[in-house]
N, C-alpha and C positions, 0 to 999 in steps of 0.2 A: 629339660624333660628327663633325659640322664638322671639327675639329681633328684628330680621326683620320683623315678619310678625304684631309684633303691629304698628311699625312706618310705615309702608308701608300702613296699614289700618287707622292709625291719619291721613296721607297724604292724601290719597284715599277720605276720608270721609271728610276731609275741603274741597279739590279739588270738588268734587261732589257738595257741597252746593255751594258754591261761582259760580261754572258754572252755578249750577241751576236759583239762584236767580238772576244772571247778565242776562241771557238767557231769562224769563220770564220779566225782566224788556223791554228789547230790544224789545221783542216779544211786550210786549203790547203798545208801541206807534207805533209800525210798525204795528200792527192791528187795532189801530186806525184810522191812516194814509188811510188804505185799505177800513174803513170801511165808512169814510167819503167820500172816491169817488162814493160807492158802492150807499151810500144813495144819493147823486145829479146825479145818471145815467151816471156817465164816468166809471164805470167798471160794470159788471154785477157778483151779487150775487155767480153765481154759481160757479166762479171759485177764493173769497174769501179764502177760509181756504186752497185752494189750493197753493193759491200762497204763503200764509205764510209759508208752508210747506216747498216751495221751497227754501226759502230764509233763512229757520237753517241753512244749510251748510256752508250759507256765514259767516253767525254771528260767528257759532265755530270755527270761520278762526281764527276770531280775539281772543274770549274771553278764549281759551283753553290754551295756553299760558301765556294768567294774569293769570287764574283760578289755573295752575300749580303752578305759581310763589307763589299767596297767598295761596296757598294752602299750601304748605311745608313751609313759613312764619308764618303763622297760628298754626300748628302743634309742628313746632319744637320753634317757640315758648313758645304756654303753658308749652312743656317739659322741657325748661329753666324755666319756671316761678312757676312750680309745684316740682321744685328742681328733677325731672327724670332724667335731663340732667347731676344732677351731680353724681346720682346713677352710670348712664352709663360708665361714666366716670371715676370712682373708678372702674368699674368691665372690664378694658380695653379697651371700645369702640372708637378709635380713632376718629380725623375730620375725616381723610380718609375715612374711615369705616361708619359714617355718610351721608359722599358724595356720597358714592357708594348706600349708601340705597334709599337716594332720588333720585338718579340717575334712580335707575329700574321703578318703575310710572313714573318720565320723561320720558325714552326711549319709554313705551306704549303708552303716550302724542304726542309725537314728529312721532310714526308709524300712531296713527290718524288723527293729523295734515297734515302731506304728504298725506295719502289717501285722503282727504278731499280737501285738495290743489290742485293735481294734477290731479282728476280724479271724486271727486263726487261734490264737489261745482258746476265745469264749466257746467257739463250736467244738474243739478239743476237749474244754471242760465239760462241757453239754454232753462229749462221748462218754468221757469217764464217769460224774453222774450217773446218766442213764445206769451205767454199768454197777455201779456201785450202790443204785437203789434198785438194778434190778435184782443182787441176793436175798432182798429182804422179800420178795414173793413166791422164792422156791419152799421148797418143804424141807425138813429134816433129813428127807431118803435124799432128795437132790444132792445134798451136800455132805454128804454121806464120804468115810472114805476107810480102805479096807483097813486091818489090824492096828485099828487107834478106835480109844473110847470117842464117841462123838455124842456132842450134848447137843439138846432141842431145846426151844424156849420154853415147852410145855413143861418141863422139868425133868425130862426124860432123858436116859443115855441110851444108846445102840451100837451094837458092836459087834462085827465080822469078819471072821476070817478073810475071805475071798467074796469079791463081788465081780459081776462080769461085766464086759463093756458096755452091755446099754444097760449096766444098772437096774437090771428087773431080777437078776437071779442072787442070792446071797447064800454063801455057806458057812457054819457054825456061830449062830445070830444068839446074842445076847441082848436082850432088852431089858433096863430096871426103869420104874418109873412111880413116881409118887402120888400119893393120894391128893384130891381137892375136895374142897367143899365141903361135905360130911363124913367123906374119906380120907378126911385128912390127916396124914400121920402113919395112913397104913402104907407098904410098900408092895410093888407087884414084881416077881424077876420072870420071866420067857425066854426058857429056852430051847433053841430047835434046831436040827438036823439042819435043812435049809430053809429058805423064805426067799418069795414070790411077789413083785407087785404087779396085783393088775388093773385093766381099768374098764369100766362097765360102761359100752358102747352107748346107751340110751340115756347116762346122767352125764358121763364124763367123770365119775368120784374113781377115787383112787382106792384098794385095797395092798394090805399085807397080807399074806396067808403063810401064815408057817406050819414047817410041814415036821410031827415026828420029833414030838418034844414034851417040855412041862412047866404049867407055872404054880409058882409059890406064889403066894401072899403072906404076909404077917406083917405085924406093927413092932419094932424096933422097941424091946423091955421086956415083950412080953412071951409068954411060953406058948402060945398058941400059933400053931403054922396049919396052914392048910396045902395038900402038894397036888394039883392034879396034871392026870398024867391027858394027854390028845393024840392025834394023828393030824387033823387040821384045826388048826386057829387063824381066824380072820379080824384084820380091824380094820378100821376105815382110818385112811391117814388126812389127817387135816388140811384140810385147803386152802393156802395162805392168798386173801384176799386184800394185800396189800395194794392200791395202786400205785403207778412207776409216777410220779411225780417231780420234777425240777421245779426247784426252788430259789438256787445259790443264785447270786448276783451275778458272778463272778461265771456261770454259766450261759448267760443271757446275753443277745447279740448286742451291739450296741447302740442301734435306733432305738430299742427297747429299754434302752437304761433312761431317754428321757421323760419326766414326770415329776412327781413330789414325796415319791418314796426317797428320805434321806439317803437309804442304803444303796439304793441305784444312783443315786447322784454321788456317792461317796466312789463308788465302783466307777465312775464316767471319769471323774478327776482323776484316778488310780489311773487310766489307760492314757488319758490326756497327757499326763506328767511325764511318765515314763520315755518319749520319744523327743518329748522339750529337755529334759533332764540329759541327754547324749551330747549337746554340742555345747552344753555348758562344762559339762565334763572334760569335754575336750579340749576347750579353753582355760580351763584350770591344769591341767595334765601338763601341755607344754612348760609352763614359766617354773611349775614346780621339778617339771626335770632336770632341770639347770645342778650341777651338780661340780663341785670339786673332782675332780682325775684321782689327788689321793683319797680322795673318801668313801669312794665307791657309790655306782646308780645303784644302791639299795640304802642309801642313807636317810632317802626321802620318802621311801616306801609306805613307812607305815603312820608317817605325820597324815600323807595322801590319802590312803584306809581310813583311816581317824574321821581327815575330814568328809570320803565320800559316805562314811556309816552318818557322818551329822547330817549329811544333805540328805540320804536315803530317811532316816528315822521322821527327821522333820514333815518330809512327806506322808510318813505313815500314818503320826502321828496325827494330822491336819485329817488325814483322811477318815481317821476316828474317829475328829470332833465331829467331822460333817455326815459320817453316820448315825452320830448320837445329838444330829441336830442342834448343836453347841456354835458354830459357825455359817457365818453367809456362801454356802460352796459357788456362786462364784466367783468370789474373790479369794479365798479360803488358800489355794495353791499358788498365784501370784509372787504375792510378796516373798514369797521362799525361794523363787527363781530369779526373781527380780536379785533379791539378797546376793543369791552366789554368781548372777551374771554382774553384778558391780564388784564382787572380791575377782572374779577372773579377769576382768577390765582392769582393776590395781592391781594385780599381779603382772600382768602384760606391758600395761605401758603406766604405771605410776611413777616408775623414776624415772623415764623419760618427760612426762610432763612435770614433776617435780624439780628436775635438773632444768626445762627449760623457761621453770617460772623465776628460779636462783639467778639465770644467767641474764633477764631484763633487765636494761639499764634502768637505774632511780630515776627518776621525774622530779625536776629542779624546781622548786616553786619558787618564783622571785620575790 
């Protein structure tokens, strides 16, 4: 037990680190990504760190798996390279008996995994969605932000100084916007002191009202401007009648992925795999840790990489075909698992059974 619980805490504690620091790497270009929309007004601030939040669940889809893998890599490495491994080993501890220890953090990896797969990633996707198709039904003013040009899909820019917290008051408002239709080609600019949204109790429509300014029009060539000067200008700000819609598979629980939509079936194999995929990994991990003292536990590092990106792609791969309805998905994922639980079975014990088919005696035929 002794002996279990140090190797199960080496494991534990590479595992840990390697998740950590694969997870904050992920995290921070995917925070970048969010934050640079956030700053050109295609997403709104407020629901930034929310949606990173959302989006762990997906990441540990993937990195819990490698993390396990280099994680028992890592471990029983040093313990070959620290000569532990051959203490161990003088004091009886078998591969088996190895296997079985990296096995039990596997097993808690792989009950992660499947929770995560089958049940908390999809409704986490489903939050972020939601959030992500809810931008597309605010308006221009919604997503508005102060002293930056800010474009609208209408083809409009706006832009102000200062705006106040609940976003109804603006001061030194610029607006240019382009001609359609039969106006096309002409240009209008507004500009005003401050501007006001409001909204009319009996429709629910929204207005702008600017207060204290002037607009130009003219067509870009030509010599003709027209400038008038207001006190109030009003327009009615467009109503984005987008509905909030989920679509993604990959948002969708997973009683809901069964049917004969390829892409739900493709997405069912993707969660299925992913927690079968951990104990194979784990059984390939041990025999490849096996390593020389002078050679160093990073000698094998990145043969191991190699081959978990061929077991990873394979899967993705398969998962493709059975999106694009090219394969029978349920069998589709099988044979790939099948595949690497027969190399980690040869890796494990192939010269042991090879050593003891050599050492049979020949059969005498009289």
């Amino acid at each position: 037990m002794i002996i279990f619980r140090y190797i199960a805490k080496e494991v534990l504690l590479s595992f840990s680190a390697v998740a950590g620091i694969l997870l904050v790497i992920i995290m921070s270009g995917r925070f970048i990504h969010y934050l640079s929309r956030a700053a050109t007004g295609r997403l709104k601030s407020d629901y930034l760190f929310q949606l990173i939040g959302y989006q762990i669940p997906d990441f540990l889809l993937v990195l819990l798996p490698l993390s396990i893998f280099l994680g028992i890599l890592l471990a029983y490495g040093r313990l070959y390279v620290d000569s532990e491994m051959t203490v161990l080993r003088a004091c009886g501890v078998s591969s088996e008996r190895l296997l079985l220890y990296a096995m039990v953090p596997g097993i808690l990896v792989t009950l992660m995994v499947g929770a995560l797969s089958l049940a908390v990633a999809p409704w986490a996707s489903h939050n972020a969605e939601w959030i992500l198709a809810k931008q597309k039904t605010f308006t221009e003013f919604d997503m508005l932000l102060p002293s930056r040009f800010n474009k609208a899909s209408q083809g409009r820019v706006t832009y102000t100084e200062r705006l106040s917290e609940d976003r109804k008051r603006m001061d030194e408002v610029f607006i240019a916007s382009l001609g359609v239709g039969a106006s096309r080609g002409k240009v209008t600019l507004l500009l005003a002191e401050t501007g006001t949204q409001e909204i009319k109790s009996d429709t629910g429509s929204r207005y702008l009202v600017l207060n204290e300014g002037y607009r130009y029009d003219f067509v870009p060539g030509e010599p003709e401007l027209r400038i008038t000067r207001y006190e109030k200008y009003g327009f009615k700000i467009p109503k984005n009648e987008d509905v909030i819609e989920i679509s993604e598979a990959k948002a969708l629980s997973t009683p809901r992925l069964y049917g004969d939509d390829p892409e739900h079936r493709a997405e069912l194999l993707w969660r299925l795999a992913l927690p079968v995929m951990v104990p194979i990994l784990v059984m390939l991990a041990v025999p490849l840790s096996r390593v020389n003292p002078r050679q160093g536990r990073f000698i094998k590092l990145i043969p191991s990489i190699i081959l978990y990106l061929v077991y990873l792609g394979s899967i993705m791969a398969t998962r493709a075909a059975v999106e694009d309805d090219r394969l029978d998905w349920q069998w589709a994922m099988w044979p790939i698992h099948l595949g690497f639980l027969m190399l980690a079975i040869v890796l494990n014990w192939g010269g042991a059974i090879l050593r003891r088919f050599r050492a049979r005696p020949a059969v005498k035929v009289a």
